[in-house]
N, C-alpha and C positions, 0 to 999 in steps of 0.2 A: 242476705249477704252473699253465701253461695250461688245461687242462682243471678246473683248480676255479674261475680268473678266469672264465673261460667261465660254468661253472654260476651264479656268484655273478652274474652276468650277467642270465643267464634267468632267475634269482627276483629280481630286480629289474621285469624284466620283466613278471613273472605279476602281482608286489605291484602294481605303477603300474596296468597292465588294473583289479585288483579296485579299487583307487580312485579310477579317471574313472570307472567304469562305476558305483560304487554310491556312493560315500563324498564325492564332488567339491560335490556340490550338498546335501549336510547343511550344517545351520551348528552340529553338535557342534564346533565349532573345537578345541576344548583337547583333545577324546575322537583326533580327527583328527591331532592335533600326536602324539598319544601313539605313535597306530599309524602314522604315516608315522615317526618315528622305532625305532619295535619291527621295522622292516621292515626296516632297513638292518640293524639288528643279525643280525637270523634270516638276511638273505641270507648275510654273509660266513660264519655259524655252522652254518647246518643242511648245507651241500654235505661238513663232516669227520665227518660223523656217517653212520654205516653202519647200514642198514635189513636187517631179517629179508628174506632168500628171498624166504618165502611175500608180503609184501607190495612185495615187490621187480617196476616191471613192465620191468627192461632184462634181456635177453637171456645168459644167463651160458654160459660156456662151460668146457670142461677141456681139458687139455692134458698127453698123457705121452708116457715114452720106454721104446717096445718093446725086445725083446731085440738090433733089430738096429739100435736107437741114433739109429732116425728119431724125428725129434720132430715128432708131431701136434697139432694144433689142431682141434677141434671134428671130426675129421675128417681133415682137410687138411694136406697136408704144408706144412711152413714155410721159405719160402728166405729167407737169409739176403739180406742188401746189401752192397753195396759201397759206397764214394765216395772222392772224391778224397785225396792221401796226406796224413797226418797232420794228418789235418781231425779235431776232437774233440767231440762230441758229449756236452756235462756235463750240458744238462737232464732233469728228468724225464719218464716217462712216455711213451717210446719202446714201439711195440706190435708184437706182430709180426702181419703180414699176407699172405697168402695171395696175392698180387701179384707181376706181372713185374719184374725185378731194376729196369730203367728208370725203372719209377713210384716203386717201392718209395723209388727215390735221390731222385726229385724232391719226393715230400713226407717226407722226411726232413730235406733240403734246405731246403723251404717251414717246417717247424715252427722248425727252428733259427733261420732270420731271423725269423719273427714271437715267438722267445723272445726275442730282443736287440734286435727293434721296441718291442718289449710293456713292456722296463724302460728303453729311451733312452724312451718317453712318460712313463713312472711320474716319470721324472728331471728331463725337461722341466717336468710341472705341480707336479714338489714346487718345480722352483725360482720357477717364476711362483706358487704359493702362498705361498711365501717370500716375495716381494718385494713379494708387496701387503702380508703382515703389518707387514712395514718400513715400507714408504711409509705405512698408517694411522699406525701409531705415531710415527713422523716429523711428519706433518701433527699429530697428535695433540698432539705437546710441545714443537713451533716455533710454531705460532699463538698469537694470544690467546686465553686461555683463561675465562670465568666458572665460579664454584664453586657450586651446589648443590645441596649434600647430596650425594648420592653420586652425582652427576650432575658432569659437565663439558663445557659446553659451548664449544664450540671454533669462533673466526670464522675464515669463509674467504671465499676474495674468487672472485668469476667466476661464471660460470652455472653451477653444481651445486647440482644438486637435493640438499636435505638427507638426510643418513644419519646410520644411530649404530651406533656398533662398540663391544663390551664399555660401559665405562660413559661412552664419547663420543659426546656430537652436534656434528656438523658441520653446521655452516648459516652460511650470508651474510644477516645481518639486515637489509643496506640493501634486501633483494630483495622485503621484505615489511612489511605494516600490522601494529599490534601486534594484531589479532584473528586474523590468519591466522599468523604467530611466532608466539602462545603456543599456537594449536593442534597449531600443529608440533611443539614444544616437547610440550608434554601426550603425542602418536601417540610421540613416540620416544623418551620418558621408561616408555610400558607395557612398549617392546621390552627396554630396558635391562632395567627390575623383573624382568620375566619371563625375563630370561637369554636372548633369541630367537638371540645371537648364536652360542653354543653350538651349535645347530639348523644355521646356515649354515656353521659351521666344522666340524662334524663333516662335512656333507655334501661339503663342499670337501674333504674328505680321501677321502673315499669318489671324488671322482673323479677324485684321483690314480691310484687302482689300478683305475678302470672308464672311462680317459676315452677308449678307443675306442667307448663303449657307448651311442648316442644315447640308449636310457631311460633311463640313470643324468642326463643331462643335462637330461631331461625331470621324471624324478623330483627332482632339487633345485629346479629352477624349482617344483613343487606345495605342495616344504615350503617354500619364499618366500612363494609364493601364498595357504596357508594361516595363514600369519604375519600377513599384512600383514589378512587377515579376522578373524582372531580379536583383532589390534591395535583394528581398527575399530570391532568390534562394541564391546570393553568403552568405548571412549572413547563413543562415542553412548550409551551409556547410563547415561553422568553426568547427572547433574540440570543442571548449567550449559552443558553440551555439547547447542545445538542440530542436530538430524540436518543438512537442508539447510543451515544454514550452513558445516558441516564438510564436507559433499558439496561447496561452494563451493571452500572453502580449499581442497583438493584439487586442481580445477580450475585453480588460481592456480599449485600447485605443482607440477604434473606441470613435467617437461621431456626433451628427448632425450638430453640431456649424463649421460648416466647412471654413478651411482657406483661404487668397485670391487668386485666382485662378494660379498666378504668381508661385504660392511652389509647393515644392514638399511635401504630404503630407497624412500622414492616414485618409484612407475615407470609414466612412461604408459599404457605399454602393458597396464597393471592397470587403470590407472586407471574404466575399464567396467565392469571386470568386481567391482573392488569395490564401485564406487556400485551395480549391481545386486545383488550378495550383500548390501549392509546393508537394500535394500528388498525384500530374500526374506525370506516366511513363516517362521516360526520352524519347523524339524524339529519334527514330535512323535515320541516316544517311544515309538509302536508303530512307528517304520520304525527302530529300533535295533538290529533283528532282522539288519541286511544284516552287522553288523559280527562275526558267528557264521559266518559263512563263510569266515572269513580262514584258521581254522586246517585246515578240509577241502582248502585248497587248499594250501597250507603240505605237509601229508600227502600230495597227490598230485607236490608236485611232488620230494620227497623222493622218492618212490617211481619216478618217471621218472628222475631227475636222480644219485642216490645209488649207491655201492658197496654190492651184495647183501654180508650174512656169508655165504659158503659156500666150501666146502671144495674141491681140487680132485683129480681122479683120480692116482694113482699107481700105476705099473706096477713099479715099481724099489723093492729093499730101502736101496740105495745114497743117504744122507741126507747132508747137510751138516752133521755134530754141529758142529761149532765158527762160533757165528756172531757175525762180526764186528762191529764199530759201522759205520751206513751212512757214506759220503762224499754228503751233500746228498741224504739218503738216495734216494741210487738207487745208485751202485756199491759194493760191500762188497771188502774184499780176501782174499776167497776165498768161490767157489764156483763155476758150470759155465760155459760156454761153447760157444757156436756162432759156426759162420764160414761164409764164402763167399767163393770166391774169383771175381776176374772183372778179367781182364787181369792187369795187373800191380800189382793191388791186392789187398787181403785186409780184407773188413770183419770183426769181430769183436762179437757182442753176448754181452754178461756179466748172468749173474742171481742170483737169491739160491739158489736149487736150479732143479732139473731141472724142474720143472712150473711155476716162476714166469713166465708168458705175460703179465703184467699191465705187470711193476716191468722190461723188459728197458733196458739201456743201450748203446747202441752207439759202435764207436771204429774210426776206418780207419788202416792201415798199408802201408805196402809191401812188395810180398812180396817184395823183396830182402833185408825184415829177418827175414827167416825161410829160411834156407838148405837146411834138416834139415827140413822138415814131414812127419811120419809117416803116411804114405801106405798104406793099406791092411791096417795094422798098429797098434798101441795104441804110442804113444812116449810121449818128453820132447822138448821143443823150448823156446826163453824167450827174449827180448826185454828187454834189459837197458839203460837210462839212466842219470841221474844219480841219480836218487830215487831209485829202487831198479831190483829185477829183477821182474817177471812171468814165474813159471815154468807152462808148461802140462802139460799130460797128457792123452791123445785120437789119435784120427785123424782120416785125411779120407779118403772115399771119394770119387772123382771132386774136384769143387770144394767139396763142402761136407764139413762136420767137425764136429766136438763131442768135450766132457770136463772136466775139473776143471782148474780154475785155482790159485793161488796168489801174491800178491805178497809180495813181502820189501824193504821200507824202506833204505836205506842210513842208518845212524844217523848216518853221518862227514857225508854231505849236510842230515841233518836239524841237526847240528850246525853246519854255516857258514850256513846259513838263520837259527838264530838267535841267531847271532853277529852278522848284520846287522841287527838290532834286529827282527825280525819273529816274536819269541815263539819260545816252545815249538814245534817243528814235529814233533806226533805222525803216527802212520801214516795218518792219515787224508789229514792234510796232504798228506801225502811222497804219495801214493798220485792224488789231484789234481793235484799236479807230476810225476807220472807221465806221467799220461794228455796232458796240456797240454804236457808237455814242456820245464821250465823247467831253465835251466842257469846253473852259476856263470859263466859269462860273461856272460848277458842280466842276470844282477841286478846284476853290477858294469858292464855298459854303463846302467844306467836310473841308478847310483851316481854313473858320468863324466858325464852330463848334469845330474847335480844335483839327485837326487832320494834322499836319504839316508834318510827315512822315508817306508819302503814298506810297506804293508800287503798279508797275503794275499792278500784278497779281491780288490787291485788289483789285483795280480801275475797273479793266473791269468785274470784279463779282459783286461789288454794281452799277456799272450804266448798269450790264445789266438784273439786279432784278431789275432794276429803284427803289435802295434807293436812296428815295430824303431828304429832308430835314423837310417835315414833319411825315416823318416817325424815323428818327434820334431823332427829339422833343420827339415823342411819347413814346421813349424807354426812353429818360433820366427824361423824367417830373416823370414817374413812379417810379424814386426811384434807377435809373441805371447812374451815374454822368458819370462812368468810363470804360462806356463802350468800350470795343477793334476795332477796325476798320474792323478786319479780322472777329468778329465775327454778324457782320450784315448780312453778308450773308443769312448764316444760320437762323439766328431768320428771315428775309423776306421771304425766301424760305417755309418752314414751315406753316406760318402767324401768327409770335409771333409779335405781336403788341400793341402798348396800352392800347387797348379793353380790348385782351384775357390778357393781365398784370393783368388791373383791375377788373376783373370776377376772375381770381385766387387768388389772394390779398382778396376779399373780401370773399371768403371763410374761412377765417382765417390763410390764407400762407404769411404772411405779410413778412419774412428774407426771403422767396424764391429767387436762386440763377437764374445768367441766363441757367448757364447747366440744370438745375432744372427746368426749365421753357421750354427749348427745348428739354426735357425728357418728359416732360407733353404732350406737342402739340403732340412729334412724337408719344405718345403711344395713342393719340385722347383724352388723358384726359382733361375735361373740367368740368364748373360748375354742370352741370347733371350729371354726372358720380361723381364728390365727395360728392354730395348730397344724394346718393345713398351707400357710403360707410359707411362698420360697423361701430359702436359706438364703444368706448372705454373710460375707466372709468380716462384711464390714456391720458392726451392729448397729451404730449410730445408723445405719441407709435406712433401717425397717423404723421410721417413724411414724408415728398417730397417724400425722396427716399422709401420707403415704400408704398406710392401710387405707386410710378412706379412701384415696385414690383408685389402689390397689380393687378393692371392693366396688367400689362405683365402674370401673373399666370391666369387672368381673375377671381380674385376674386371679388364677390360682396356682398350686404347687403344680399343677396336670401340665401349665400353658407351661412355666418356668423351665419343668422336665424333659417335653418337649423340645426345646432348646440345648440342652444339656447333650440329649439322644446326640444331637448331628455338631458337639465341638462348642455350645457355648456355654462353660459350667460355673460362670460366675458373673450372670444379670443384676447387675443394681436394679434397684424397685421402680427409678425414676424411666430407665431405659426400657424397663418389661411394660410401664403406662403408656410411653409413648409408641411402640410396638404394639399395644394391642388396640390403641387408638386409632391407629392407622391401620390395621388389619394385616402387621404382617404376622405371618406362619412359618413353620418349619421347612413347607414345601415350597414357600417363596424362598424362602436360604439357599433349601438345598438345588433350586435351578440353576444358579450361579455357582455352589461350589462344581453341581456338576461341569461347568465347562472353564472349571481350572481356578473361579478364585475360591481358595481355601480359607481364608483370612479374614474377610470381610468381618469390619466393626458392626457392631448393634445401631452405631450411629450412622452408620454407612447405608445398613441397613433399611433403616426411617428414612432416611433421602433418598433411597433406591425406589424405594414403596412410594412416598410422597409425591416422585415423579413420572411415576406409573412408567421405570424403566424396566426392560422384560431381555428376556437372554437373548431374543431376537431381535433386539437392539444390536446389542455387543455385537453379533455375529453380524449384522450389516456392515460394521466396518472393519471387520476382521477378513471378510468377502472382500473390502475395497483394499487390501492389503496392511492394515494396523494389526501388528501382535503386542500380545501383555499390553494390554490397555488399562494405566489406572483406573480405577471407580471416579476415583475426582472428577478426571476428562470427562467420564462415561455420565456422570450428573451434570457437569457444565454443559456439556454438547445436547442433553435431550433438554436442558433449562431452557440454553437460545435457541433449540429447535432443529441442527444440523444435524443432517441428514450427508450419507454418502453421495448421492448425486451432488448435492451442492460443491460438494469435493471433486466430484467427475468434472463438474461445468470449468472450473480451473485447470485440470488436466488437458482438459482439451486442448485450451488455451497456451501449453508448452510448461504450467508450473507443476511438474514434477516431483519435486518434493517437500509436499506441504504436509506441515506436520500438524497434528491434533492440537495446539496450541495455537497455532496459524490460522486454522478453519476459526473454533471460537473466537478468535481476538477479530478477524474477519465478520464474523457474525453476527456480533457484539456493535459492530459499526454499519453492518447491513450494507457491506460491499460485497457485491458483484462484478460479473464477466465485463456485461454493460459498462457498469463503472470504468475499466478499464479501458476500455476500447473508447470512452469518450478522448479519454489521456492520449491514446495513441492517434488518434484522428489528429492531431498536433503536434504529432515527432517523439511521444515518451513513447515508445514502443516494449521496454524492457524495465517496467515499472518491477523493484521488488513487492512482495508482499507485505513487508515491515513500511513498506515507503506507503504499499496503498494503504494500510491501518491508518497512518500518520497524515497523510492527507487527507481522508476524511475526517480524522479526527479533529485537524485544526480548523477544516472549513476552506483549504482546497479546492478551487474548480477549475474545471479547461476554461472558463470565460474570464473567473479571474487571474488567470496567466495570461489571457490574451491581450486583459484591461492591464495588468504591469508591465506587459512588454510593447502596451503604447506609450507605455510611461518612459521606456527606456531601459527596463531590467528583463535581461536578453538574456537567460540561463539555458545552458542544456542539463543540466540536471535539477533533479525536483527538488532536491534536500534543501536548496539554496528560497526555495520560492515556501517548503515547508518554515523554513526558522524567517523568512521576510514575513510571512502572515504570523506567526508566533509573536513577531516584535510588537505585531499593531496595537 
């Protein structure tokens, strides 16, 4: 199982490379949507599909057993491991290795916790995928709501930036003028038509099962990226949809408060990079050629990444005729065995035959449960529970051994299993409660706690984290009555216990939830580390989820301090995330207080940083004669991109004084000198500023004045020819 998440991993990997490197800067958008969507699919599907040999380029090897019962590898003889007693090893993909007994244990050791890492995170983001699905749908059918057509628009109150999920938009209408609403309106009405939602919910699932995998996190952020481009473009190319105006609106809409990750939604942080994509050259159609490479590399990484088809050596006439159905296909209940003993343990790995070196499973016991080990001689010896018995056959020379296996079921056991409501319990089952070792007392002790329906699946996950029953106490005495059955796992695995309950509790988390609790443990959060977090004047700020946050950004008292040092001595938690998100510092602050603003917000801040504006910004227009320049201006102006010459080019021109609201609202409509001198080639000579904003904005031209005034409307000033095209 590991080893395919892994691959499914790396062809994520390869796909995201081939699409920053060739496919990022096309504007095929919808060609783009195709193949970042055909990508997820090939990752999780090409790593089960097995490649010929010959085009195979991973190393293959064979494995048999000589007359004298040694089992080789490539060569190499294979010892067996050891580990600690009745420690069970049910995942797949156990290999054998050529390794000292030592190593052998520790990454044996190593695999098994990143396999019950690997699904406490799968568990973790299906449950945070869950609860934003709830929380949209929630907001979704308690707000107001307007109808149309297949559209629902749904009011919300606060700074969030609008989003639309399946066939909702969320927006706050007080937040905006009705030209920049029905823009908004129009951008997340294409997402809806087009299903974009589908796109971020698929990818949301995908990083349930990749969320250790920073490309996966990378690769959804591109099919966002490419959403919100392909959104763009078709709106700009309505006929009522002016470009700059809609590059405006944008501007209006960006914000940091950003919505749950499930929407589709305006995000500053885009915000650049779309207004640039909509004033990129359109692709042509001889660079379509890059998108032919996807499937040679598809091929090669198959060929790295894939199980060769090939056969392997056998020495031995001695075969497995009867083969059983797999358990979680990896142990079957019958076929060979190898052991090794070391102290007063005895590990044992189980395969499907004598040459299977690929599929091995290993299981530790104590060799006090083996009295009779046939030592130098071919015996019987077996190992009997409740499930059933394991009878062997084999010897050991010195500490290692090998021979045929066999399990046989107890049907009286499979029969009070499902008695207890947990189904048919065939050999496969029984043969899993073997290995795990489950007994009629552990199921009637998980019964006396109050757990009447128990499923399999449970069963073999709590008795093989060995929750017993004082650890079940320890969770409920703390304040948890109702706790889930399925979610012990997890909080054992971890070692969310008692203790750590009562060490969090007494820091003042006393409603702490258990998500919240095995949010804590996985991010290492503990009494020292909250000991050490900022102060805040408001106590409600410092919440659970806010530490995790807090934690996951690695913020601490040191960064908070920091702040404090140069004037900011009361950071909410939520303000100190998004500062350290963005990476600003003390000495980004203090560049700015040095050249006069003393005041500047934390939130001011974030947009200072987000737009990568620098004191030598400011001081360009402070050069062009602008003093005390608010921050606002100072973010609008590097958002549309002006610059002081832009400013010069009107000076030149005779307009003297234009003020920083002038330029942006200017800039925002993408008029120039140019622009004006067409006016004047026709008698406007003394165009205001406000007149030229307003005439491009309405759609304004010297040709269409020329076409009115064949018409017979002969004006000398433009106001009259701005409110004629208004009327149309």
């Amino acid at each position: 199982m590991i080893p395919y998440i892994i691959n499914v991993g790396l062809i994520l990997m390869g796909c995201l490379a081939f699409y920053k490197l060739l496919l990022q800067k096309e504007t095929f958008y919808r060609l783009n949507r195709y193949v970042l969507m055909a990508c997820l699919l090939v990752a999780f599907s090409l790593p089960l599909l097995h490649v010929p040999q010959q085009l195979s380029l991973r190393k293959t090897g064979t494995v048999s057993v000589n007359a004298n019962n040694n089992i080789t590898a490539n060569n190499n003889k294979v010892n067996a491991i050891s580990n600690t007693n009745n420690t069970v090893q049910i995942q797949p993909g156990v290999h054998i290795q050529n390794t000292a007994n030592s190593t052998a244990f520790s990454w044996q050791q190593f695999r098994q916790w990143m396999f019950w890492l690997y699904w406490f995170g799968v568990i973790v983001f299906a449950f945070n995928f869950l609860a934003q699905t709830i929380i949209l749908f929630y907001r979704a059918y308690t707000n107001p709501v307007i109808k149309d057509g297949m559209f629902r628009i749904v009011e919300v109150k606060g700074d969030k930036a609008p989003c639309s999920f399946l066939n909702n938009i969320f927006i706050n209408p007080e937040k905006y003028d009705w030209d920049v609403y029905n823009q908004v309106l129009l951008h997340e009405k294409i997402h809806i038509q087009q299903r974009h939602s589908l796109d971020i919910l698929f990818a949301e699932l995908v990083l349930i099962f990749q969320w250790f995998n920073p490309f996966a996190w990378q690769y959804r952020k591109e099919i966002e990226n490419n959403l919100e481009f392909l959104t763009d473009n078709q709106l700009v190319q309505k006929e009522h949809v002016e470009r700059s105006s809609y590059q405006m609106s944008l501007l209006k809409v960006s914000a940091p408060h950003f919505p749950l990750s499930l929407t589709t939604n305006y995000n500053q942080s885009l915000l650049k990079k779309r207004i640039a994509m909509m004033n990129t050259k359109r692709s042509s159609i001889h660079t379509a050629w890059k998108y032919f490479f996807l499937l040679p590399l598809l091929v090669l990484l198959s060929s790295l990444l894939n199980e060769p088809i090939a056969k392997a050596q056998d020495n031995t006439t001695a075969k497995n005729e009867k083969q059983e159905t797999n358990i979680n296909n990896d142990i079957q209940t019958e076929g060979y065995w190898f052991a090794t003993i070391k102290d007063d343990k005895i590990r044992f790995r189980f395969a499907q035959d004598e040459n299977d070196h690929d599929n091995y499973s290993g299981s530790d016991f104590s060799l006090s449960d083996f009295p009779n080990l046939p030592k130098g001689t071919s015996g019987d010896f077996k190992l009997t529970r409740e499930a059933g018995t394991m009878n062997f056959n084999g010897k050991f020379d010195g500490n290692q051994g090998m021979g045929r296996y066999k399990f046989v079921p107890d049907a009286a056991f499979g029969n009070y299993m499902s008695a207890q409501g947990m189904g048919k319990a065939d050999d496969e089952d029984l043969l899993t409660f073997f290995f795990v070792n489950i007994t009629k007392e552990y199921v009637q002790m998980l019964k006396n706690e109050g757990y009447t329906n128990i499923e399999k699946d449970n069963l073999v996950a709590l008795c093989a984290l060995k929750v017993d029953k004082s650890f079940i106490t320890s969770i409920k005495e703390n304040g948890y009555e109702d706790v889930e059955l399925d979610q012990f796992p997890a909080l054992k695995a971890l070692g969310v216990d008692g203790a750590y309950i009562k060490e969090i509790k007494a820091e003042g988390y006393k409603d702490i939830t258990l998500e919240q609790l095995i949010s804590f443990k996985a991010q290492g959060i503990d009494k020292a580390y909250l000991a050490k977090l900022p102060k805040t004047n408001k106590p409600d700020a410092m919440s659970a989820d806010n530490v995790v946050s807090l934690k996951a950004m690695n913020v601490d008292e040191a960064y908070a301090n920091s702040f404090k040092a140069i004037g900011y001595t009361d950071i909410e938690p939520e303000e100190l995330i998004s500062m350290k998100a963005l990476g600003v510092t003390p000495e980004f602050a203090q560049q700015f207080q040095q050249i006069g603003y003393k005041d500047i917000s934390t939130e001011d801040l974030v947009s200072l940083k987000a737009q990568s504006i620098t004191p030598e910004f400011i001081k360009s227009f402070e050069a062009a004669g602008y003093k005390d320049i608010k921050i606002d201006d100072v973010i609008s102006l590097k958002a549309l991109g002006v610059q002081p010459d832009y400013i010069k080019s009107f000076k030149e021109k005779g307009y003297d004084n234009i003020s920083l609201d002038d330029a942006v609202a200017m800039k925002s409509q993408n008029i120039t000198p140019e622009f004006l001198n067409q006016f004047a080639a026709i008698g406007y000579k003394d165009i205001s500023l406000d007149n030229a904003v307003a005439l491009k904005a309405t759609g304004v031209t010297p040709d269409w004045i020329k076409e009115m005034k064949a018409k017979g409307f002969n004006y000398n000033d433009v106001n009259k020819y701005i409110t004629l095209k208004s009327l149309q």
